[in-house]
C-alpha positions as a printed Julia matrix, in Angstrom:
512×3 Matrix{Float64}:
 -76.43   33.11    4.04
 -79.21   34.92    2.73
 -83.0    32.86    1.48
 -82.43   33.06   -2.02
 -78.59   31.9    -1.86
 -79.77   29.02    0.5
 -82.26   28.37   -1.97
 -79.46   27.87   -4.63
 -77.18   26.1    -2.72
 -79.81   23.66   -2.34
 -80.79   23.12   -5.96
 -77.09   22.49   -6.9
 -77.24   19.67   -4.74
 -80.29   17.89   -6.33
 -79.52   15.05   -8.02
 -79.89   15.38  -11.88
 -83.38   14.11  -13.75
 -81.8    11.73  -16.11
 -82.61   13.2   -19.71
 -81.89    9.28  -21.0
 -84.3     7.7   -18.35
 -85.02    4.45  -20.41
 -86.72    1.13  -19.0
 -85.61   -1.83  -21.08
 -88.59   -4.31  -21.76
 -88.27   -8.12  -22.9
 -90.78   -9.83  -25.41
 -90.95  -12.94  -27.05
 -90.3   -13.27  -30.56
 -93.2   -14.21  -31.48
 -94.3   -10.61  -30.4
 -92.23   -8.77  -32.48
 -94.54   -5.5   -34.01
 -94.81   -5.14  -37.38
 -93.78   -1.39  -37.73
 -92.1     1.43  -36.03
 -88.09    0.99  -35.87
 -86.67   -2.02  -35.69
 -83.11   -3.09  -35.56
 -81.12   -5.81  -35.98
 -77.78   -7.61  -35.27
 -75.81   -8.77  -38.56
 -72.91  -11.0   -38.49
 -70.65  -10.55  -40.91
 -71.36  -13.8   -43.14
 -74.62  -11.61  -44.23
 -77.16  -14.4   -42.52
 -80.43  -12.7   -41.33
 -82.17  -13.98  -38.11
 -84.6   -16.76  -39.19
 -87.81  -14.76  -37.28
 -87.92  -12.12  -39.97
 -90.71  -12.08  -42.4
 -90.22  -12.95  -46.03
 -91.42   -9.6   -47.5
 -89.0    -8.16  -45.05
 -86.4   -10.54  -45.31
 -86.42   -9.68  -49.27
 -86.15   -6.05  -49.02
 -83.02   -6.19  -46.36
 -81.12   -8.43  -48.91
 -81.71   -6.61  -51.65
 -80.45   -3.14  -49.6
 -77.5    -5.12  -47.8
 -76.32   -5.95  -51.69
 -76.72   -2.49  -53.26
 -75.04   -0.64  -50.33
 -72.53   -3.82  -49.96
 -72.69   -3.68  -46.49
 -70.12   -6.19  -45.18
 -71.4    -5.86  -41.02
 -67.78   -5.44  -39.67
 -68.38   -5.06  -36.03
 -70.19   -1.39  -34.99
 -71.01   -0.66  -38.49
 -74.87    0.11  -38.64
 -77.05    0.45  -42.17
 -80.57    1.91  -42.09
 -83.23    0.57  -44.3
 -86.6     3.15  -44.6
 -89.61    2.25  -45.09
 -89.0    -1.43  -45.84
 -92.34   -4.11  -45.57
 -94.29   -1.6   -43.2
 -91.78   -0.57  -41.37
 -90.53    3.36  -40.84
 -86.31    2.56  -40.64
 -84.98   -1.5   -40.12
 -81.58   -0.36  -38.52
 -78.92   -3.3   -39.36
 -75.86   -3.23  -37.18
 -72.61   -5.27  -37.74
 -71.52   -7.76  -35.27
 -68.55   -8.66  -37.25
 -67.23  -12.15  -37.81
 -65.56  -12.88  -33.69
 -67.04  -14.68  -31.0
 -70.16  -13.28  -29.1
 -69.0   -12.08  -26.03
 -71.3   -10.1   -23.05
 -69.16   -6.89  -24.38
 -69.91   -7.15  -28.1
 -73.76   -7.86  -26.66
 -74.03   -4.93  -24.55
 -71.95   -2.53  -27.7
 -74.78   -3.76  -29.97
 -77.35   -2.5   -26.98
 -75.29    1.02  -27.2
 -75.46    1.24  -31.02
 -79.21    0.33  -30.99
 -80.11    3.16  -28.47
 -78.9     5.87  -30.93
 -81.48    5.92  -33.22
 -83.53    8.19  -32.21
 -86.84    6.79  -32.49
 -89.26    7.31  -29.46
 -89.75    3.17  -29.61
 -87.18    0.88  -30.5
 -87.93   -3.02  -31.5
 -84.53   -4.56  -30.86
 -84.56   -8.34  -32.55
 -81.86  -10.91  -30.78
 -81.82  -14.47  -32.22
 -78.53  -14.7   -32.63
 -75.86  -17.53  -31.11
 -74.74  -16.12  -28.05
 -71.98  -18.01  -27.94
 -72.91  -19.41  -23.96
 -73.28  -16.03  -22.61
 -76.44  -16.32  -20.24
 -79.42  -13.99  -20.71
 -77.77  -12.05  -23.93
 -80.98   -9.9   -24.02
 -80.28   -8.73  -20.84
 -76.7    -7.82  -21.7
 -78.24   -5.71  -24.29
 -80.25   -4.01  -21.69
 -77.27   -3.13  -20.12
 -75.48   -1.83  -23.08
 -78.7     0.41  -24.16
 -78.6     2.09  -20.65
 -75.4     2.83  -20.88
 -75.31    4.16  -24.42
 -78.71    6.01  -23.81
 -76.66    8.39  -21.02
 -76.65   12.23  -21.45
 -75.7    14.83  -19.47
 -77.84   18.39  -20.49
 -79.26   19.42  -17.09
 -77.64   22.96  -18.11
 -79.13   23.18  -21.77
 -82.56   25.26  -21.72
 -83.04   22.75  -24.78
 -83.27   19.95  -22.0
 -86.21   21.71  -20.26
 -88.7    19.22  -19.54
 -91.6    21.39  -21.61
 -89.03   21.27  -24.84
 -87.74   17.78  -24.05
 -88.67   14.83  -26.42
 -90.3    11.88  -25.1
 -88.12    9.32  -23.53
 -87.41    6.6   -25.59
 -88.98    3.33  -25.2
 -86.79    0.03  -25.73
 -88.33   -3.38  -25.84
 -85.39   -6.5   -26.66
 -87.23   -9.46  -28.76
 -85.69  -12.76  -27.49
 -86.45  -16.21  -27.3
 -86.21  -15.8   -23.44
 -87.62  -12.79  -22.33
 -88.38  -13.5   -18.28
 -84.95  -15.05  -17.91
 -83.64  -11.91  -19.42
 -85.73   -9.76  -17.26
 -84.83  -11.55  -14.17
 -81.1   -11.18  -15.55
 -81.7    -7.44  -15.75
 -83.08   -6.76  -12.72
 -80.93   -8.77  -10.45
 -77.49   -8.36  -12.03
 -77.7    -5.44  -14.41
 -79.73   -2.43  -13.77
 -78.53   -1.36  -10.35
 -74.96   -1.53  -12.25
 -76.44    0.99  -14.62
 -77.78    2.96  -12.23
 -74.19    3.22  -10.62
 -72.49    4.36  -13.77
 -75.02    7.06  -14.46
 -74.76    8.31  -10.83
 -70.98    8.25  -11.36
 -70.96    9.85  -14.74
 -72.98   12.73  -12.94
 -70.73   13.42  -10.31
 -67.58   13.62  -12.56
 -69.6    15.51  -15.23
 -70.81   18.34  -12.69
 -68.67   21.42  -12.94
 -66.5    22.08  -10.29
 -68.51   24.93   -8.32
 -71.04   22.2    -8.4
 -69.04   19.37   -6.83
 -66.3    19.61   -4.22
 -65.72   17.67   -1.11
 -68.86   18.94    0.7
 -71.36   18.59   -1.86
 -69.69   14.79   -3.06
 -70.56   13.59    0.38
 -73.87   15.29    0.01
 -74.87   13.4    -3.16
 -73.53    9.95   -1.88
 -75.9     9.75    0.94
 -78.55   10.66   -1.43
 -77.54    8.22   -3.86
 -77.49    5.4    -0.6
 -80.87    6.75    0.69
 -82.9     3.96    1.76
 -80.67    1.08    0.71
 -80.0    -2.19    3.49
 -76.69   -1.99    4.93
 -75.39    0.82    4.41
 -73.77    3.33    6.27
 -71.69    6.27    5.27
 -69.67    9.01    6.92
 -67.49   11.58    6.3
 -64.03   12.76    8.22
 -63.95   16.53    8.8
 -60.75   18.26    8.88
 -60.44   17.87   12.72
 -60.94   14.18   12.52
 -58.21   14.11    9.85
 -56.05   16.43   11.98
 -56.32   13.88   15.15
 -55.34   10.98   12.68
 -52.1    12.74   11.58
 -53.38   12.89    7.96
 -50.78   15.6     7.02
 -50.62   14.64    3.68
 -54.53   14.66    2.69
 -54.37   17.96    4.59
 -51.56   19.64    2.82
 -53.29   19.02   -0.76
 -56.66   20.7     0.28
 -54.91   23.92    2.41
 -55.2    26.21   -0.75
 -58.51   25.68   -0.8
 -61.58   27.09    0.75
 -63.71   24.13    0.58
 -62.4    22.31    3.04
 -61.67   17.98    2.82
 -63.46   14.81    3.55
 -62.61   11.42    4.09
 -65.52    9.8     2.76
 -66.78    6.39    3.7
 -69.07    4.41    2.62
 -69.46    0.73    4.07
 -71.66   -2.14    2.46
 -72.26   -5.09    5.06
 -74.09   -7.83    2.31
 -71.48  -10.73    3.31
 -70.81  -12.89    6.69
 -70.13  -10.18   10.01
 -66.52  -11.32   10.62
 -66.13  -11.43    6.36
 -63.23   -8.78    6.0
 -64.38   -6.25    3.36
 -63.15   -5.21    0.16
 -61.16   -1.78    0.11
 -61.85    0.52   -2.55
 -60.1     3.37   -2.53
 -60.49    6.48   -5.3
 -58.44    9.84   -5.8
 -60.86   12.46   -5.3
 -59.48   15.86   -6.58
 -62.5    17.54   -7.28
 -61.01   20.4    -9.02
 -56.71   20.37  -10.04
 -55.46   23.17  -11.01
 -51.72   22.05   -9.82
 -52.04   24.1    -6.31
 -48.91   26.39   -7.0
 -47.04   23.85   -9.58
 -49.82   26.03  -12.08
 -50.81   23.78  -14.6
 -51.33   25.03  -18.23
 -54.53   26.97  -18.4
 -55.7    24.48  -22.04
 -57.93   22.44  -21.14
 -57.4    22.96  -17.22
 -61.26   23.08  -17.36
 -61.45   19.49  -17.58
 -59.57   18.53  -14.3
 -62.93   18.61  -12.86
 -62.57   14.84  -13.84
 -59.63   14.73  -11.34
 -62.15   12.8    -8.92
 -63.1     9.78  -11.33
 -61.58    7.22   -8.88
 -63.47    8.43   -6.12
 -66.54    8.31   -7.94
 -65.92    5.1    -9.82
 -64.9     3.48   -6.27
 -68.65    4.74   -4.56
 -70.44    3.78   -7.59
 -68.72    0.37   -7.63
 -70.06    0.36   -4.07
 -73.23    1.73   -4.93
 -73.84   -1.23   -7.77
 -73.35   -3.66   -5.13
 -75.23   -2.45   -2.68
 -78.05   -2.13   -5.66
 -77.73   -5.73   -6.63
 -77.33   -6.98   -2.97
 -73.8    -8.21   -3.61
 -73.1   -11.12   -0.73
 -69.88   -9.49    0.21
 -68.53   -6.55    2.42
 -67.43   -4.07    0.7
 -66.11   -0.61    1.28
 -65.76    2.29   -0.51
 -62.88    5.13    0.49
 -62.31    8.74   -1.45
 -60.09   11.4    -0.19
 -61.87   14.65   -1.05
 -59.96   17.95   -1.67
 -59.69   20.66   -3.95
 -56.16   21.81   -5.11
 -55.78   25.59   -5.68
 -53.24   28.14   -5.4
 -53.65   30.76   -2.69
 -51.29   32.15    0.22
 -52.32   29.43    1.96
 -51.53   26.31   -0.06
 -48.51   24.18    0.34
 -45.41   24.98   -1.08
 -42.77   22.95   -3.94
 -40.12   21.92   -0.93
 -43.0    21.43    1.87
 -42.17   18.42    3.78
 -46.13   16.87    4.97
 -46.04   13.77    7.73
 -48.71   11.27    6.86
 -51.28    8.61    8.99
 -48.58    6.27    8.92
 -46.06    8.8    10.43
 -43.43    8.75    6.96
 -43.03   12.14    5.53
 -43.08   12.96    2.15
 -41.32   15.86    0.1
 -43.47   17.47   -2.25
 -41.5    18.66   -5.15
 -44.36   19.17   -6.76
 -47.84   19.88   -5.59
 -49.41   18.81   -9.02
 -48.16   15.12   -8.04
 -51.16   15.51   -5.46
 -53.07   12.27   -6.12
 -50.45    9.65   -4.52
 -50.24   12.14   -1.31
 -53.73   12.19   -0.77
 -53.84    8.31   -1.66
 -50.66    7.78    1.24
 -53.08    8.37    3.69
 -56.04    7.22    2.29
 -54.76    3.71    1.58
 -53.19    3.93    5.19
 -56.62    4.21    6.83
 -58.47    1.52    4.83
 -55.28   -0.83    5.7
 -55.99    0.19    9.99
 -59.48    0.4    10.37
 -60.85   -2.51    7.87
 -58.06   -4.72    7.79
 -59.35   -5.62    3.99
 -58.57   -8.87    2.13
 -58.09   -6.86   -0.99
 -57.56   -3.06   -1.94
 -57.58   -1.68   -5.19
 -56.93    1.94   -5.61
 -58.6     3.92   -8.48
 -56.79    7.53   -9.63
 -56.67    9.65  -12.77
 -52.84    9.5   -11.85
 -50.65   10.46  -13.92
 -50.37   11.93  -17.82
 -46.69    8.89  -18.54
 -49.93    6.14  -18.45
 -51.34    7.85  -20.84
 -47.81    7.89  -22.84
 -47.82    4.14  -22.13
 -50.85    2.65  -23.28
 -53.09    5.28  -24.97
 -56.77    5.7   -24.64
 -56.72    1.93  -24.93
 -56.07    0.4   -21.46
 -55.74    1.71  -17.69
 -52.85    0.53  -15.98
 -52.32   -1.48  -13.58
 -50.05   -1.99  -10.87
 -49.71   -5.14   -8.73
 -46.96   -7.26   -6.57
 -49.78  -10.28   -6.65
 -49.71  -11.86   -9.6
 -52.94  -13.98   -8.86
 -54.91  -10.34   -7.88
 -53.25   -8.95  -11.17
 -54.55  -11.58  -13.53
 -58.41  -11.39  -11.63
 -58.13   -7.83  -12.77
 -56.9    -8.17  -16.08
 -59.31  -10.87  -16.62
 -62.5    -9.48  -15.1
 -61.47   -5.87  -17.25
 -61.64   -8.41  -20.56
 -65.16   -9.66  -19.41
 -66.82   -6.02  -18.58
 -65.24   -4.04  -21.8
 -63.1    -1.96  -19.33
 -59.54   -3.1   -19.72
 -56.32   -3.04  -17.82
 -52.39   -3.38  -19.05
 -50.09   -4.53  -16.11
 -46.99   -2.05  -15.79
 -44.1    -2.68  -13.68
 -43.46   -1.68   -9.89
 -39.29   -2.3    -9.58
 -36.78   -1.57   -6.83
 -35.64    0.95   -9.22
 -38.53    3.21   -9.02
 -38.65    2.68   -5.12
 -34.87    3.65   -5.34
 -35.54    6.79   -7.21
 -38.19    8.55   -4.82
 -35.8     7.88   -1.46
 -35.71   11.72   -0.81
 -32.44   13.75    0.92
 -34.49   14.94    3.6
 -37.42   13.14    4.21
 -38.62    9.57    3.84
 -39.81    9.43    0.29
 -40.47   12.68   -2.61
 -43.57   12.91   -4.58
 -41.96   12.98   -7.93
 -38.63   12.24   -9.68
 -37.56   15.81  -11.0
 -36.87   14.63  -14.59
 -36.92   10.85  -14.51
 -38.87    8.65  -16.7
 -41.05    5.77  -15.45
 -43.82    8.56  -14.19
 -46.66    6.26  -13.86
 -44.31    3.67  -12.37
 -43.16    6.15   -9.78
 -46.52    7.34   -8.93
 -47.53    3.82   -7.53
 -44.33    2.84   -5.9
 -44.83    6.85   -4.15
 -48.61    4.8    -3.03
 -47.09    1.48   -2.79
 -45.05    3.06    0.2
 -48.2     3.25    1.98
 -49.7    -0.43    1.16
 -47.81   -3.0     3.95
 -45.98   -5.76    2.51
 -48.65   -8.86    3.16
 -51.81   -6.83    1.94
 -53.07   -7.99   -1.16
 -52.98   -4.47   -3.4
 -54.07   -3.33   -6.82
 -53.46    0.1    -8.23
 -54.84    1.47  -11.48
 -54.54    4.76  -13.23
 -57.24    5.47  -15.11
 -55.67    8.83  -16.31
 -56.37    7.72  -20.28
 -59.89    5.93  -19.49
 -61.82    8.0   -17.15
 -62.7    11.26  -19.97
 -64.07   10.39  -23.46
 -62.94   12.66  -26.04
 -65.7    10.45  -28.62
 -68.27    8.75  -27.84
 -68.19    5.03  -27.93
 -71.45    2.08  -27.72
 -71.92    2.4   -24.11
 -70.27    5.34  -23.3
 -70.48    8.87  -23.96
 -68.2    11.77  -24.88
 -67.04   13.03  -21.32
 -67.24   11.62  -18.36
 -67.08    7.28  -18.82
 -67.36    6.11  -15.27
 -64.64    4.16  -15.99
 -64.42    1.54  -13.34
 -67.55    0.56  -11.99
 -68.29   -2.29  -14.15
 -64.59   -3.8   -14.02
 -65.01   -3.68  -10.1
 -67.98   -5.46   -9.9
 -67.13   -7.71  -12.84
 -63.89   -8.25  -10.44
 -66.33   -8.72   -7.19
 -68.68  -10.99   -9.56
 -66.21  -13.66  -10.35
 -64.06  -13.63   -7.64
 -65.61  -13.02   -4.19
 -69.42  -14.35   -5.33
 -70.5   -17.68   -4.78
 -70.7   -19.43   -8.19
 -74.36  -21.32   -8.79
């Protein structure tokens, strides 16, 4: 390779700058300025926080009346020059229970106005959540996000200043504390998982995803990662991880990353992520519109190392580890074939009737591995699946998969708690029925069945041994924003990270 293409190669593997890079601050009340942009949280009985200032108080009510703003929850009024200051931004919290989601939405809304310093006001009843100013932290990160490293506009000479964010509160260390221990390295997880998933595929493949991971673990306690080459694979009889990435140039990885914050003989956590960095189908060609986007096909397996990486941040007391096939799918001379018959790591073979069903073969070994050389307590598998879930449940939930009831209902639970919810959908001895293959042990797909998401986790489930304690969720309808929401932006969500640790947090934490 020649200088200048070194050179290159080298700068695609930088991590971004962050164009969003803010630092929340905490005050107390009593500090609040008396101009610049200010914004506010309105329930929807119309009742202004008691710090405000008369004059101010005044002009508010008399704007809130002639615009009859009724603060339904996410709706946002903007009030300029009012008592001194340049905009008073009101935003809705609606008439429901505050609950650390609707805090950290408010956080989201706040961060878009623009301004280069934004006064955010919280006296509101938090309704027991600890440390809501530091829930709005969290939710002003995440809505702050943008991804323009490719816009000339996003130059640093031509970029505006980054705003700065201070949250008003009647406890502002306790917040900070809140923020720094529990919160920010969580940010700082979604962001780096946004990033990977947002990169364009020429950008991100198997190589450069391992390449970015260490980066992203530099320097942090406990950590170790590694990545299987193709050999390695070969030796461990992963045919079907193999067969997915033959088309391909870029050849797989088996990434690992391993996070030792818990007791030495602690079993870890498995979490385990699809990581198609590019899908284009392999030779089951999928429609070119909007084939562009399957550069998202790796969300699991970035959601699953930033979920590590949060931990790790926060210095989670647990073991954790994180697990992501790597491949690209293409279509070449060399790529398997509808009818190819691959053995996997556990030695069943599967018939792929169709090579665009290529998430649950590289998850059959993948799951496999986690099971034999970490002997977890609990796995939970993370893919971008299959379009039926999508069918199923919308852009609302992702769905999950379970034959534990009790791991089920952690999930579902910790999903309500983090804004990042699941829908349980059945696994059935009818689905395991249907992919019993004539020739092999199992197929990939059922050739014009119904059930598709179903059949896609009973095809993993195959893989996951009857007395492990097993999640699967297919985040096909929740990893890519087609709008942008609060605390997340149009494109990539990094969907996943804070319903893992949210999981992690209530269940395998010790409780003060």
């Amino acid at each position: 390779m020649s200088p200048i293409k070194s050179l290159l190669a080298l700068m695609l593997l930088l991590p971004m700058t962050l164009s969003a890079a803010v630092r929340p601050e905490f005050a107390a009340l009593d500090a609040m300025p008396t101009s610049g942009t200010l914004v506010i949280p309105l329930r929807a009985e119309g009742d202004l926080p008691a710090a405000l200032p008369a004059a101010l108080r005044g002009e508010l009510e008399s704007a809130i009346s002639a615009a009859s703003f009724k603060a339904k929850a996410g709706k946002s009024l903007k009030v300029f020059a009012a008592a001194g200051y340049d905009q008073v931004q009101l935003i809705g919290l609606g008439a429901d229970a505050i609950t650390a989601t609707a805090l950290q939405n408010f956080g989201g809304s706040a961060a878009s106005t623009g301004a280069e310093r934004i006064s955010i006001l919280w006296q509101e009843d938090s309704n027991g959540v600890s440390t809501p100013a530091a829930h709005i932290a969290f939710g002003v990160t995440l809505g702050a996000y943008a991804f323009d490293k490719y816009k000339k506009s996003s130059k640093k000479e031509d970029a505006s200043p980054d705003p700065r964010v201070v949250i008003y509160s009647a406890a502002p260390d306790a917040s900070s504390a809140a923020w720094l221990s529990d919160w920010s390295g969580v940010a700082e997880a979604v962001y780096f998982t946004r990033d990977l998933i947002n990169e364009p595929a020429n950008v991100i493949y198997p190589e450069s995803f391992v390449t970015r991971t260490r980066e992203a673990f530099s320097g942090l306690d406990n950590v170790s990662v590694k990545a299987l080459d193709v050999r390695q694979m070969e030796k461990l009889g992963m045919g079907a991880l193999l067969g997915v990435g033959m088309g391909s140039q870029r050849p797989p990885r088996l990434l690992v990353v391993s996070y030792r914050g818990g007791p030495k003989n602690q079993a870890p956590l498995a979490f385990v992520g699809k990581g198609v960095t590019f899908d284009t189908g392999g030779i089951s060609l999928k429609n070119p519109k909007g084939m562009w986007r399957m550069k998202y096909d790796m969300s699991g397996a970035a959601a699953v190392t930033g979920t590590v990486l949060a931990l790790a941040k926060r210095g989670a007391p647990v073991n954790a580890v994180a697990i992501a096939p790597l491949v690209e799918n293409m279509p070449s001379q060399m790529a398997q074939r509808p009818g190819d018959i691959r053995t996997t790591m556990s030695g069943k073979t599967i018939e792929v009737l169709n090579t665009d069903a290529e998430g649950r073969l590289i998850l059959s070994d993948a799951v496999w591995y986690a099971q034999k050389e970490f002997s977890p307590s609990v796995m939970v598998d993370v893919a971008t699946l299959t379009g039926s879930v999508k069918v199923a449940l919308g852009t609302t939930y992702a769905g999950l998969f379970s034959r534990q009831d009790g791991l089920a209902n952690q999930l579902v639970l910790a999903g309500a708690e983090s804004g990042e919810e699941v829908w349980r959908l059945p696994l059935h001895a009818d689905f395991r029925k249907a992919i019993k293959s004539d020739i092999a042990d199992i197929k990939n797909v059922v050739e014009g069945g119904s059930g598709g998401a179903s059949v896609g986790a009973e095809v993993i489930g195959s893989f996951v041994e009857p007395d492990t304690q097993w999640a699967h969720l297919d985040i096909a309808g929740k990893a890519w924003g087609f709008k942008a929401e609060p605390t997340a932006p149009k494109g990539a969500v990094g969907w996943g990270v804070r319903l893992l640790n949210q999981f992690v947090m209530d269940n395998y934490e010790a409780q003060p």
